[in-house]
C-alpha positions as CSV (number, residue, x, y, z in Angstrom):
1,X,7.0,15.6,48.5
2,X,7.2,17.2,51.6
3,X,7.2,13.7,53.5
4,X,9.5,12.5,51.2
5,X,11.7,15.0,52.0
6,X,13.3,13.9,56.0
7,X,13.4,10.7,54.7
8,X,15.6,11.8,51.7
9,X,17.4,14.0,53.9
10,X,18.1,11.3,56.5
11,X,19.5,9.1,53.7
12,X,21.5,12.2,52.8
13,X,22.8,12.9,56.0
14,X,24.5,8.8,56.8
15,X,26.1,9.5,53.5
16,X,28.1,12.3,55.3
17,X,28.4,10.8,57.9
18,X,29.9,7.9,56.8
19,X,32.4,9.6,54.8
20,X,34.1,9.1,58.1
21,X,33.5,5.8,59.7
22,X,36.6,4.5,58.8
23,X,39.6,4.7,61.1
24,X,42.4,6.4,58.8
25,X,44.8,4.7,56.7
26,X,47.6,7.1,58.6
27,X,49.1,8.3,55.3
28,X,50.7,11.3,55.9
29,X,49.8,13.4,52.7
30,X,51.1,16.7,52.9
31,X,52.6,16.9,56.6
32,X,54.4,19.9,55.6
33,X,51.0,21.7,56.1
34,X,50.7,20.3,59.3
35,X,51.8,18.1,62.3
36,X,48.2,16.2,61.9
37,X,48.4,12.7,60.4
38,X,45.4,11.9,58.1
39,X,44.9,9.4,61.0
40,X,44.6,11.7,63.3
41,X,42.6,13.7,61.3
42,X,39.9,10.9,60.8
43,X,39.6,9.8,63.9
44,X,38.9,13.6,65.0
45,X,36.5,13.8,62.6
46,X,34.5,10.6,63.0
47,X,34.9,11.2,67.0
48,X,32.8,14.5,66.5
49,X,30.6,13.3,63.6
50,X,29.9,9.9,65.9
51,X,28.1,12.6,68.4
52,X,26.2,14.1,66.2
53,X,25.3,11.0,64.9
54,X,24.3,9.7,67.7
55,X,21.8,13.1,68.3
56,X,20.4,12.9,64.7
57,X,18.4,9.4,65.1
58,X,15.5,11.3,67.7
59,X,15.5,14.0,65.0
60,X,15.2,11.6,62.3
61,X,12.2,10.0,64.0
62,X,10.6,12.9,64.5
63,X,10.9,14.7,61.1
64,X,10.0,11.5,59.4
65,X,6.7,11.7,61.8
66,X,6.4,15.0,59.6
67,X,8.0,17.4,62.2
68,X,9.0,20.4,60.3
69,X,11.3,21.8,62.9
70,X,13.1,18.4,63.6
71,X,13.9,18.6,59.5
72,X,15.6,21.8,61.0
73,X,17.1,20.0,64.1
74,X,18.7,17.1,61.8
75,X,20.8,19.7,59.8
76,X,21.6,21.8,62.6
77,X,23.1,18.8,64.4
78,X,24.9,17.2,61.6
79,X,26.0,20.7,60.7
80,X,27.3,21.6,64.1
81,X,29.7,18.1,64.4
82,X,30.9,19.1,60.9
83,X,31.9,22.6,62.2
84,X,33.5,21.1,65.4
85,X,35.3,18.3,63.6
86,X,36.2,21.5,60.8
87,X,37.7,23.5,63.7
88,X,40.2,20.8,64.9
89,X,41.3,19.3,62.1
90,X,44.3,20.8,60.7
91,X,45.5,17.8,58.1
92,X,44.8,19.5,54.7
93,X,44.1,15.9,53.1
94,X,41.3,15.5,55.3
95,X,40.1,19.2,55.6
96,X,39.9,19.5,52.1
97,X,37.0,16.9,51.5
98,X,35.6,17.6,55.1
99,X,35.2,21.3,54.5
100,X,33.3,20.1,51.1
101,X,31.3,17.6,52.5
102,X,30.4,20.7,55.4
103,X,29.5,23.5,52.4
104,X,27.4,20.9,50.4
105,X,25.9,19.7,53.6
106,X,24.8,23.5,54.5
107,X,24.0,24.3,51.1
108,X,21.6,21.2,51.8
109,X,20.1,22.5,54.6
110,X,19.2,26.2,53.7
111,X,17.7,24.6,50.1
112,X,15.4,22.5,52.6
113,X,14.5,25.3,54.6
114,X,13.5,27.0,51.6
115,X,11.1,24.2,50.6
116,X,9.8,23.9,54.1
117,X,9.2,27.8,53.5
118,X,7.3,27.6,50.1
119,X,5.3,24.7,51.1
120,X,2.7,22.7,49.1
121,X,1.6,25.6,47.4
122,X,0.6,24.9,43.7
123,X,1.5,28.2,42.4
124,X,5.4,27.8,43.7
125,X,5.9,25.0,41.5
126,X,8.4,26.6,39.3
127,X,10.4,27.8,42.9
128,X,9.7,24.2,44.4
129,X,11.3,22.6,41.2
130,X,14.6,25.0,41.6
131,X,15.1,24.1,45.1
132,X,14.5,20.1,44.4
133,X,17.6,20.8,40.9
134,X,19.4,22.4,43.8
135,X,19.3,19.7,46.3
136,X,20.0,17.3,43.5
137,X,22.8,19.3,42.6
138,X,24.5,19.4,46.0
139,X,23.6,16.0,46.5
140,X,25.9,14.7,43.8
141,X,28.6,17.1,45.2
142,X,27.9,16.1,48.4
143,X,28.1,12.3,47.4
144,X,32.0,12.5,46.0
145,X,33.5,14.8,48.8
146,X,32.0,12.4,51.2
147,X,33.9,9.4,48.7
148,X,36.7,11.2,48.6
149,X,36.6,11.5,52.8
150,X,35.5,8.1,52.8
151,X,38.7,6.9,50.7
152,X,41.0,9.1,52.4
153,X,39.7,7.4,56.0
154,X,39.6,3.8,55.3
């Protein structure tokens, strides 16, 4: 499981990640809210998400080698352009679905860091399965915030 795991998680994180590849459809939404076009929006987002992208293939590599702290390294970096991209845009059409794709994203990360915490252990099978319904959970979350992102930014 616990090599199984990055290579999930890597999966996981492009799906973020491409919730903003597209370049904005430059509907304007609710511009009432804010001067921000949902163009602008995506192309802040995917500008900041691109760079932590790009950072998040060496970690990739290395936690699929079974490097516990890269695991660590790949959320941290996804989690830090989601921040960044969170912190300048102001477009509540796109902030809505990025902020959701960011709390599942996080919620992600600590439930990993909880399994790299309890291990292989035998006798934390019951905590082990909790933490995999968890990640399940915020996976499907995850998965239609980052559609919804992904719509909104084509």
């Amino acid at each position: 499981m616990r090599k199984l795991a990055p290579i999930a998680l890597s999966a996981i994180a492009l799906l973020a990640l491409a919730g903003c590849a597209g370049g904005g459809n430059g509907g304007g939404g609710d511009a009432g809210a804010s001067s921000q076009s949902v163009q602008e929006a995506c192309s802040i987002a995917q500008d900041k998400l691109s760079d932590a992208q790009s950072k998040l293939t060496d970690s990739m590599s290395a936690a699929a080698s079974g490097d516990g702290e890269a695991t660590t390294d790949l959320f941290e970096t996804v989690q830090k352009g989601l921040d960044d991209a969170l912190a300048e845009v102001t477009n509540p059409d796109v902030k809505k679905p990025l902020q959701a794709v960011s709390d599942e994203y996080k919620t992600i990360g600590e439930s990993m860091s909880a399994l790299a915490a309890a291990g292989s252990d035998p006798s934390k099978l019951d905590e082990l399965t909790k933490i995999n319904d968890d990640v399940q959970a915020s996976s499907e979350r995850l998965k239609t915030a980052s559609d919804e992102l992904t719509k909104l930014c084509a």
